[in-house]
Each structure stands twice: as C-alpha cells, then as structure tokens.
C-alpha positions as CSV (number, residue, x, y, z in Angstrom):
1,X,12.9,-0.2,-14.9
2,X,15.5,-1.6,-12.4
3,X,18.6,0.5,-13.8
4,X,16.1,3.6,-13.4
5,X,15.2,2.8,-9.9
6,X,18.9,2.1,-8.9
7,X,19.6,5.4,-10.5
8,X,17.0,7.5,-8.7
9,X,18.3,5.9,-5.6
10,X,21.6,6.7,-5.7
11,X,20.7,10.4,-6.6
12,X,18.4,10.8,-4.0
13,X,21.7,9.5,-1.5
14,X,23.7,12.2,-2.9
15,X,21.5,14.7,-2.1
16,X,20.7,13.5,1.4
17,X,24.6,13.5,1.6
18,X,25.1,17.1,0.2
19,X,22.6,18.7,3.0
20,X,24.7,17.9,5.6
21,X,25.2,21.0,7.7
22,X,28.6,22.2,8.9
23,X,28.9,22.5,13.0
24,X,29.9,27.1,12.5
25,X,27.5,27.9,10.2
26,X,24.5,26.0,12.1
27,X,25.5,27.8,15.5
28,X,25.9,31.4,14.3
29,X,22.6,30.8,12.3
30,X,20.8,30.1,15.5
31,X,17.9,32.0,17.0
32,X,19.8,34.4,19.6
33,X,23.4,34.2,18.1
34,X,23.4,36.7,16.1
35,X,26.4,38.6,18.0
36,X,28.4,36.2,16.5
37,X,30.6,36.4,13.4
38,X,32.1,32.8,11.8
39,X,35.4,32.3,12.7
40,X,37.2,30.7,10.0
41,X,38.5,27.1,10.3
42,X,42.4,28.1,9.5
43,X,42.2,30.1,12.5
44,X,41.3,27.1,14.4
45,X,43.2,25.2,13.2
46,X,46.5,27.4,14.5
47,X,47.7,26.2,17.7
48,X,48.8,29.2,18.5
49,X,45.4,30.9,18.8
50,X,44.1,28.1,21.2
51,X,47.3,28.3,23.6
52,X,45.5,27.9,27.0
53,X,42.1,26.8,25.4
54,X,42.3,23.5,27.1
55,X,42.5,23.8,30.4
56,X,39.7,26.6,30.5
57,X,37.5,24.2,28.3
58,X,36.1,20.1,29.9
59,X,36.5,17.6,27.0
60,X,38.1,20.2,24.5
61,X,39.9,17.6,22.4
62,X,36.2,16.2,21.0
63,X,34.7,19.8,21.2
64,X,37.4,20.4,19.5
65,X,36.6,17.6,16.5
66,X,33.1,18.8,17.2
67,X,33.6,22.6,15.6
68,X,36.0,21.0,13.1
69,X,33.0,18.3,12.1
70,X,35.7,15.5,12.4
71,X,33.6,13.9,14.8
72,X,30.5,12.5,13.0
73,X,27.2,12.0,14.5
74,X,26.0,9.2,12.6
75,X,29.1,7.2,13.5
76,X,28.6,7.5,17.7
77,X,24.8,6.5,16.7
78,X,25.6,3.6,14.3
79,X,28.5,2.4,17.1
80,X,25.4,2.7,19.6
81,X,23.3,1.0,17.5
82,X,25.3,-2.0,17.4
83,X,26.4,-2.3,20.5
84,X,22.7,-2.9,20.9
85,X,22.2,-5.2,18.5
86,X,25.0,-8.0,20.2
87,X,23.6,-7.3,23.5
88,X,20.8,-8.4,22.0
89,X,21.4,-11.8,20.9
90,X,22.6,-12.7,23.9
91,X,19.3,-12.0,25.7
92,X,21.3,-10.8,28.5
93,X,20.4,-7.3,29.6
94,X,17.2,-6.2,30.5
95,X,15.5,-3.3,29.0
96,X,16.1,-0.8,31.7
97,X,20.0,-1.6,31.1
98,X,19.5,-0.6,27.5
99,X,17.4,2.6,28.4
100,X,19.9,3.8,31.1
101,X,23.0,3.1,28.4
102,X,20.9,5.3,25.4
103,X,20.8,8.7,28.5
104,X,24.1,7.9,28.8
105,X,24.7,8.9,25.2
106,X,22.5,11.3,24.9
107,X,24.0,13.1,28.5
108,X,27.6,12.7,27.0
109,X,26.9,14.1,23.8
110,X,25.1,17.1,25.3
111,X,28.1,17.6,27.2
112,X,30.2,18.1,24.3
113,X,28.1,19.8,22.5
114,X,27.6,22.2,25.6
115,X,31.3,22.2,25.7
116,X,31.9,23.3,22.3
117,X,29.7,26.3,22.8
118,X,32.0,27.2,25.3
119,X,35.3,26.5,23.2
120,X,33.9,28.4,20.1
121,X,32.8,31.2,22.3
122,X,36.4,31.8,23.8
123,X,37.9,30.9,20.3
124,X,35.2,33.6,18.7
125,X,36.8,36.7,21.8
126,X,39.9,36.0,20.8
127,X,39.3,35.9,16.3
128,X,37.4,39.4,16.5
129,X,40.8,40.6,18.2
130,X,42.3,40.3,14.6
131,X,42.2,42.5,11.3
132,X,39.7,39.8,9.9
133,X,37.3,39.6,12.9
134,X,37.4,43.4,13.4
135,X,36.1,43.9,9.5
136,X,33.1,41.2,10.3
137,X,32.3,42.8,13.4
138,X,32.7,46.1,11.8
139,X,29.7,45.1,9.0
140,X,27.4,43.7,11.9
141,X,28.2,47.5,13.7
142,X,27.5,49.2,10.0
143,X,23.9,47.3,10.2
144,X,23.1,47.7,13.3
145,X,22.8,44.3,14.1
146,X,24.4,44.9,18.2
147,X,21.3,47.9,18.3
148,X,21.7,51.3,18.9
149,X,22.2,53.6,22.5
150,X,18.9,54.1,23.8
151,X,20.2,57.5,25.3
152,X,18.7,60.3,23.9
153,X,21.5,63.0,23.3
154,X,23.3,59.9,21.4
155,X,21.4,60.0,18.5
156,X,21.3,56.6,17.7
157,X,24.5,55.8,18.1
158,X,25.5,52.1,17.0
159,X,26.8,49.8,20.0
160,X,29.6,47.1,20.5
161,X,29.4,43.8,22.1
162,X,31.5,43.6,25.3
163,X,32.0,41.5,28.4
164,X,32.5,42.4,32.0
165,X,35.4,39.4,32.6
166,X,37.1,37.1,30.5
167,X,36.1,34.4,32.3
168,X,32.8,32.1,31.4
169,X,30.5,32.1,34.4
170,X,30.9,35.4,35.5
171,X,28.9,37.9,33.6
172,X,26.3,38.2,30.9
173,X,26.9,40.0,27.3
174,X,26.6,44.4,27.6
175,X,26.5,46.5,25.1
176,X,28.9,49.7,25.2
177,X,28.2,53.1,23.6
178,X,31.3,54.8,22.0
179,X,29.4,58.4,22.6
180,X,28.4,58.3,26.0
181,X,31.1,55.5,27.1
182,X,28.5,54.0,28.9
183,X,26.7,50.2,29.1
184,X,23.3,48.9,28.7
185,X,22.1,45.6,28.5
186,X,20.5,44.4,25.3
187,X,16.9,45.6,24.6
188,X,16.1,41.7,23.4
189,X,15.5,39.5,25.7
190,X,17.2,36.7,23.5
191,X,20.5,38.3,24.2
192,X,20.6,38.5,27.6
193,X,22.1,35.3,28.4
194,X,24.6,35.5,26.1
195,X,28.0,34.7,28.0
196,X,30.4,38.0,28.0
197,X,33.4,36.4,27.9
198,X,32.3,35.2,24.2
199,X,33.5,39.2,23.2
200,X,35.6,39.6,26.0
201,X,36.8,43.2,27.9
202,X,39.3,44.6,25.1
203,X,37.0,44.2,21.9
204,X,35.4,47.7,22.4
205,X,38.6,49.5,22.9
206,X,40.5,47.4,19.9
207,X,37.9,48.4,17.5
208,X,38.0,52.2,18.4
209,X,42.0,52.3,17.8
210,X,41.5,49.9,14.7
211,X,38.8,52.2,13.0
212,X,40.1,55.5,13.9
213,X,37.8,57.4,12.0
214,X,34.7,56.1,14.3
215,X,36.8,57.5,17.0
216,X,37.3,61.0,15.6
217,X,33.5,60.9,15.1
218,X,32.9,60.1,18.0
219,X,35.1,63.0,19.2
220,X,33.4,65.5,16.8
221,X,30.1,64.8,18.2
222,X,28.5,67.1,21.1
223,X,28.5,66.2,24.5
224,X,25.0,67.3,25.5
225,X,23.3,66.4,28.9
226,X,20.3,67.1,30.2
227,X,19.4,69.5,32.9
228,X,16.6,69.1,35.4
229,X,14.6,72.1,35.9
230,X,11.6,73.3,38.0
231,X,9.7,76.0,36.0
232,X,12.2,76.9,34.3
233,X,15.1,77.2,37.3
234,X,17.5,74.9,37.0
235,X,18.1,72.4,40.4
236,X,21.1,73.1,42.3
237,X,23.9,70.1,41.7
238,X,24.0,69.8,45.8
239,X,20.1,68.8,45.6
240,X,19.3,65.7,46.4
241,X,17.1,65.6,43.1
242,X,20.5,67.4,41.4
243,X,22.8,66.3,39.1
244,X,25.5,66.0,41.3
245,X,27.6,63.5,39.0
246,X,27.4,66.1,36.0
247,X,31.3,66.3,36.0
248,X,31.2,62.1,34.8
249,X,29.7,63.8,31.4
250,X,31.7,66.7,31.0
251,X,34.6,66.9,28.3
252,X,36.8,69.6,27.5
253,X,35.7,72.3,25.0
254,X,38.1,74.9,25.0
255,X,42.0,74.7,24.0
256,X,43.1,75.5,27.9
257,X,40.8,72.9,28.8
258,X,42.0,70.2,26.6
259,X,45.6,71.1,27.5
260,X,44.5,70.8,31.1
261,X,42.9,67.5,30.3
262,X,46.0,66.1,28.8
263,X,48.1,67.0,31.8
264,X,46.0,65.1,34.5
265,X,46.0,62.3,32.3
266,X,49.5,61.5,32.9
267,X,50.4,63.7,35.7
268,X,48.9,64.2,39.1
269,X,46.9,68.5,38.8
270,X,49.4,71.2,40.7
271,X,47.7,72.7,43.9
C-alpha cells in the first residue's frame, strides 16, 4: 500500500509539473490579443533584433527573463516566503511590516509583468516585419481575424493592424483598408486599447509589397463612390452638402490618365 501511494504521488507531481504554462502562448491566448501572432523564442533571443529595446523598455533585463520563462514565479514566492518565516522567529516585526513588504511584491511584479507587455509588444512590430511574421499575419488576414472594411463599395474587404507612431503611449491600434486606403477603428470594443505601436506604421505597407498579388487585387478592383442626389439630381461638389473631397477617391482609368498619374508622382504637373 505505501509503494502504491508513493507512486501515485509522484505521478500526480509530474503532471502538476507538465501543466506549467509558457509566458507567449498564455499572452497571445488572452481575451483581447488576438492581433497578435507568437513570436518565436530564437528571434528573441538575437540581439540584433532587440538593438535599442532597452532603453525604450523600464526593467527590460527581467522582462526580458520574464517572456523567456527564465524567471520563475514560484522561486520570488518561495524566496518571499522565507524571508517570512526568519522574520518570524525573531518576533521582531509587526504585522503591518509584513503586509506592507507582501504589496511590495506584488507592485514589483506587476511592474514587470506590465513591462514585459510592453517589451513583447515592440519585439512583436518589429518580428511581423520578417518573411516569418508576414506569413502568420498573412493567415490571421486569410481568416479574417483583424475584421473586414465596414465601407460599403469595399465589399468586405479584409483589414491590417497598424499604428499611428512607433512610440508606446501615443496612439491606440487602427485598422487600414488596402481598397479604400483609409482607417477605422476596431468594431470590438476589446481592441480598442490595444497599443499601436505593438504593429507599428510600416506593417501595412510591408505586407502589400511582400504579397504582391493582394496588391494587384487590390488594383483590379473598382473604385466606386457614392453620389448624393436630391430626386434624382445630383448635388453640386461646391454645396455645402457636396462632395467636395471626391477627387481623394478618384484613380486613374484611362491610359492618358495613368501616364499622367505617373508623372506627378515624381515630377511637379507643367502649367
């Protein structure tokens, strides 16, 4: 009976000890962070791709450990814990000493774990830069996990994640429409304070020039706006009530016009 209680013991440790949950997969498996992709640990682990990290990031060499899991929980707790324990037999310190020095690891570890958001968001703009990121993000676009335009003429057209800065702090997540190369916030109200800079200002444009047949689709497809009309006149574009910024939404259709085009892009339009 002992050897089979010994046994069941030690089984039931390796399974506690098998459920552990790594630091990636727990924070892209959160309610709300489903924008991100999982940035592979080699990446990380390149000090190349984290030049700069630290002085944009508090505390980055623990976050750091923290996204790696070399920094384990149950040690800081168990260190805790017996710090405790000597203070006790002394009978020196009074309870509220012991009750302000647990916040004080709690507010620490927080901190951390607050900073390694941060560190994995900045780390996560810069992997989907990369042939590897571009494919994961390019299977979240294919399910229309980022949502689709909510402009009508679009057709449903799939959007990218995209920031406003590069900075944290600055501005929340938007959405960007390859068809009508416009930006809307997300319809969810669980992604709207995502930080931007977590995708960053050059992931919409990378992907286009990576997958160049979304571009020539996007090309391909009709530029249609609407037009406001009073029994069946259309308003004047000097109305107030006019479209007056129609030309925003306008692209070339014939050849002369695309030649045109071409030319003002790179060269001021002859008077």
């Amino acid at each position: 009976m002992s050897t089979e209680y010994i046994d069941n013991n030690s089984r039931s440790s390796d399974e506690d000890s098998g459920t552990y949950d790594e630091w990636i997969p727990s924070f892209c498996s959160r309610f709300g962070h489903e924008y991100f992709c999982r940035v592979p640990t080699d990446f990380i682990e390149d000090d190349f791709n984290m030049t700069s990290l630290a002085q944009e990031v508090p505390h980055y060499r623990k976050a750091l450990d923290l996204i790696l899991d070399l920094e384990d929980v149950s040690d800081d707790e168990s260190q805790g814990q017996n710090s405790y324990d000597q203070d006790g037999d002394h009978n020196m310190e009074s309870s509220k000493e012991k009750d302000n020095k647990g916040k004080t690891q709690i507010v620490n570890r927080s901190i951390i774990e607050h900073a390694a958001e941060q560190l994995y968001g900045l780390i996560h703009a810069r992997f989907i830069l990369t042939k590897q990121g571009l494919q994961a993000m390019a299977e979240k676009f294919d399910h229309k996990q980022f949502g689709t335009c909510p402009r009508y003429y679009c057709n449903g057209m799939q959007l990218l994640p995209c920031g406003l800065s590069d900075t944290i702090g600055k501005h929340t997540v938007r959405l960007y429409c390859p068809s009508c190369q416009d930006l809307y916030l997300p319809q969810s109200s669980r992604f709207l304070c995502l930080e931007g800079a977590y995708w960053g200002t050059s992931f919409p444009g990378v992907f286009l020039k990576h997958f160049k047949e979304l571009e020539d689709y996007v090309e391909r497809k009709g530029k249609e706006s609407y037009q406001l009309k009073v029994f069946g006149f259309k308003i004047a574009d000097q109305a107030i009530s006019g479209q007056r910024m129609k030309w925003l939404r306008q692209y070339p259709s014939t050849e002369e016009e695309w030649d045109e085009f071409a030319k003002c892009e790179f060269e001021l339009p002859q008077p």
